[in-house]
C-alpha positions in Angstrom: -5.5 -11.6 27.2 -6.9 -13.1 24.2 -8.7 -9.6 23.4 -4.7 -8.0 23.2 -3.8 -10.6 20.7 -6.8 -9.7 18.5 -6.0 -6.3 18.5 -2.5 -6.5 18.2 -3.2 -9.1 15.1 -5.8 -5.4 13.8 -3.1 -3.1 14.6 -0.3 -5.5 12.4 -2.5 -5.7 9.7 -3.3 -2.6 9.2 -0.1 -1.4 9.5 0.6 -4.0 6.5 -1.7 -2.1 4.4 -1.2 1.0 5.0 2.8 0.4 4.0 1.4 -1.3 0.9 -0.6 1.5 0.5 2.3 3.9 -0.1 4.3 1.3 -1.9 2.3 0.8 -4.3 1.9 4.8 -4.8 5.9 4.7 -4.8 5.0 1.8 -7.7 3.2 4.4 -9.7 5.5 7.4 -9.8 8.7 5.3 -10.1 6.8 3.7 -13.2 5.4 7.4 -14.3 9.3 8.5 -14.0 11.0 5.3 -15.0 12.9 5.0 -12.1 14.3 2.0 -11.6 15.9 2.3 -8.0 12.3 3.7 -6.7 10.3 0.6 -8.4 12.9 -2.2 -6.6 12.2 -0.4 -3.8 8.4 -0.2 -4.3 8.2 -3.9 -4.9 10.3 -4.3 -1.9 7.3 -2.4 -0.1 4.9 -4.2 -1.2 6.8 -7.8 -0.6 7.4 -6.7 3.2 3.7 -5.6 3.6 2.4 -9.1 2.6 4.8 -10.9 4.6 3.4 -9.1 7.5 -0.2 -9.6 6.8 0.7 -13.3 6.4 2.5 -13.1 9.2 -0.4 -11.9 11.0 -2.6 -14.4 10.0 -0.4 -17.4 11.1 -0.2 -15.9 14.0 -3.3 -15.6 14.9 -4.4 -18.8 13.4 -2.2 -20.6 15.8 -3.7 -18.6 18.9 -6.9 -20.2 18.2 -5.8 -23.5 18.4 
């Protein structure tokens, strides 16, 4: 079971960064346009997509205990 967890924990992670990823394309072209509505929401990509890698990591910091 402990294998599932870790790859669960790969698979949320790298979800994470591939949403960060894009946002932080969506970062670029709402910069390169000044749009403001696209650069909230690219910083709101990129906030989410930290969460979950830090999310990840508590997670699996408290399955090893």
């Amino acid at each position: 079971m402990n294998k599932v967890r870790g790859i669960r924990g790969v698979l949320g992670v790298a979800g994470s960064v591939f949403g960060a990823v894009s946002a932080v394309k969506s970062l670029q072209t709402a910069r390169k346009d000044k749009d403001r509505l696209l650069l909230v929401n690219a910083v709101a990509g990129i906030l989410a997509a930290v969460t979950g890698v830090l999310l990840t990591i508590r997670a699996a910091r408290k399955d090893d205990k």
